[in-house]
C-alpha positions as CSV (number, residue, x, y, z in Angstrom):
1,X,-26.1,-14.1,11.4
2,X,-24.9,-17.7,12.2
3,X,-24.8,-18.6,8.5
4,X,-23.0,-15.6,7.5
5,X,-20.4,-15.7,10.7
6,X,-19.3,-19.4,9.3
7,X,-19.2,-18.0,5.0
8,X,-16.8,-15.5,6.5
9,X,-14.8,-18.2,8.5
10,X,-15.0,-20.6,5.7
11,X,-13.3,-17.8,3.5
12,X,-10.8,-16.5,6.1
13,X,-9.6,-19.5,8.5
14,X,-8.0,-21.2,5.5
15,X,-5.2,-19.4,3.8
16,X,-5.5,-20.9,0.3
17,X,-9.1,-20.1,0.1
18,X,-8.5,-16.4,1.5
19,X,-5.7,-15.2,-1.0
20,X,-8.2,-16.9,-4.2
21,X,-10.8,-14.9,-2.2
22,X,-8.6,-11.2,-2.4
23,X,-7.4,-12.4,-6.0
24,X,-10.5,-12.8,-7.4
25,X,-11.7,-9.2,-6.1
26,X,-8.5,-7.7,-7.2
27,X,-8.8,-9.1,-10.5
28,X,-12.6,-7.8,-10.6
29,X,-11.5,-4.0,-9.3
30,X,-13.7,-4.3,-6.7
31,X,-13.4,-1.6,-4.0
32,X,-13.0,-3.9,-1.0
33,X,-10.0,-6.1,-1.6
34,X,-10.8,-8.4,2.0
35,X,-13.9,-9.3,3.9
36,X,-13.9,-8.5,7.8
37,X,-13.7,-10.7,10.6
38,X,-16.8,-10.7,13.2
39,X,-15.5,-10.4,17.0
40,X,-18.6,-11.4,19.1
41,X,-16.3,-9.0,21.6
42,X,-16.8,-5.8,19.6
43,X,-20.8,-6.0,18.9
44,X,-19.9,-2.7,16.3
45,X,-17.6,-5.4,14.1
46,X,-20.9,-7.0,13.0
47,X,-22.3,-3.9,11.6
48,X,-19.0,-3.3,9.5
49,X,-19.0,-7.0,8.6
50,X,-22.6,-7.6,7.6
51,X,-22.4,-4.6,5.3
52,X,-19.4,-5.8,3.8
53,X,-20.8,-9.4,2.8
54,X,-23.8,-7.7,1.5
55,X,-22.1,-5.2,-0.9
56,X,-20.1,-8.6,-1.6
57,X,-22.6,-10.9,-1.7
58,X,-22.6,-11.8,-5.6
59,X,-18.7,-12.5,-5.6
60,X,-18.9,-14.5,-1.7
61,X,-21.4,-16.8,-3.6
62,X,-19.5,-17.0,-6.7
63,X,-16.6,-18.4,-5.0
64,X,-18.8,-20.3,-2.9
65,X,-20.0,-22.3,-5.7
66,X,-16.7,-22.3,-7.5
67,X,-14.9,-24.3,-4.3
68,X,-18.0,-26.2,-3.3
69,X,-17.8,-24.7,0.3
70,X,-21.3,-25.1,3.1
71,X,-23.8,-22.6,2.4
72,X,-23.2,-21.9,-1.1
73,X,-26.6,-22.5,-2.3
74,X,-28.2,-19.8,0.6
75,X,-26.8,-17.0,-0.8
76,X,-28.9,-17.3,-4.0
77,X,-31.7,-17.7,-1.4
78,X,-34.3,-14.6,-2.4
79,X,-35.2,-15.4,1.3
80,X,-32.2,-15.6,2.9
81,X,-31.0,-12.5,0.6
82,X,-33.9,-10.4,2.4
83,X,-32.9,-11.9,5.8
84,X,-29.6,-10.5,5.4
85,X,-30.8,-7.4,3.9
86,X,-33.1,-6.7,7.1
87,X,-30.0,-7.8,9.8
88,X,-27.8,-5.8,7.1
89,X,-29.7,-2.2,7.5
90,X,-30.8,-2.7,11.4
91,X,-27.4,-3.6,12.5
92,X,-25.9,-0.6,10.4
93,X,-28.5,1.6,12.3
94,X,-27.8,0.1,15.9
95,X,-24.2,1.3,15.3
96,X,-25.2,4.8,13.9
97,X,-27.4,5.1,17.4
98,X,-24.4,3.7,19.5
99,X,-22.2,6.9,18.1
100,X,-24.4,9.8,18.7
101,X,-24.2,10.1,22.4
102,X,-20.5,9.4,22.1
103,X,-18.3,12.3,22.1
104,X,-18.4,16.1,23.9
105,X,-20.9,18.6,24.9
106,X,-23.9,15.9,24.7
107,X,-26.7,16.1,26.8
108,X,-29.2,13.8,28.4
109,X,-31.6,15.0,26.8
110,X,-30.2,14.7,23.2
111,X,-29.4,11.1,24.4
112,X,-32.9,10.6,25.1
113,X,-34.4,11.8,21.9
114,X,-32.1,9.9,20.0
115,X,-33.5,6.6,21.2
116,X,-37.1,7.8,21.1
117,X,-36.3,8.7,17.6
118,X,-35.1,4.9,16.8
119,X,-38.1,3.8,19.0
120,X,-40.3,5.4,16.6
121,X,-38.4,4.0,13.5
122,X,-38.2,0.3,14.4
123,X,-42.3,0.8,14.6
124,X,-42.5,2.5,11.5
125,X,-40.1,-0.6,10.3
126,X,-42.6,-3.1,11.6
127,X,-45.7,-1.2,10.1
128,X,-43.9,-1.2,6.0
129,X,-43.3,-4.8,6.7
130,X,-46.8,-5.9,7.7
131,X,-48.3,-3.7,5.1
132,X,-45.6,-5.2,2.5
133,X,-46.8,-8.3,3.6
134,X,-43.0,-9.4,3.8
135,X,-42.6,-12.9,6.1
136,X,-39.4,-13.4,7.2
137,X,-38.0,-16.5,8.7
């Protein structure tokens, strides 16, 4: 998350480097046109940004490499890549399980089952991965 947080940063802070950034996916007809800023206040942002930089990820190392910014060489990282991957899909399903006991007409009980529920998928998770034989750092 650290390395991705400071890519995003390195792209956005400086203004040059954030219109070459929206240029070169405008002039590729990509379907984002930005990436998103991470706000440690909203915890949800990271979900929206993490999946962002991953659909991204071949054009965010691109221009890495083109403007010789830090961490250019992780995103060709298979390692990294699967790192992100992992944080990617777990993050996108922390935010899908923070909106299902939002809203009316939700009981306790539906609450409760939806966290048993991703209770049982983090272990099925951990199970594919040790039977993969996956390591992650």
């Amino acid at each position: 998350m650290y390395i991705v947080v400071k890519v995003v940063n390195s792209i956005l802070s400086h203004s040059l480097n954030h219109r070459q950034f929206q240029l070169l996916l405008e002039k590729v007809n990509e379907h984002y046109i930005d990436l998103l800023f991470f706000c440690e206040v909203r915890w949800l942002s990271r979900g929206a940004m993490l999946s962002r930089v991953c659909d991204l990820k071949q054009k965010v190392s691109n221009f890495l490499h083109q403007k010789k910014l830090p961490y250019a060489d992780k995103c060709f990282d298979p390692r990294w890549l699967a790192c992100l991957a992992l944080l990617t899909d777990i993050s996108t399903h922390l935010n899908a399980l923070n909106l299902k006991p939002q809203g009316k007409e939700v009981l306790v009980t539906d609450m409760y089952c939806h966290i048993i529920a991703f209770e049982v998928k983090l272990r099925l998770w951990e199970a594919q991965l040790a039977d993969s034989h996956i390591f992650l750092a």
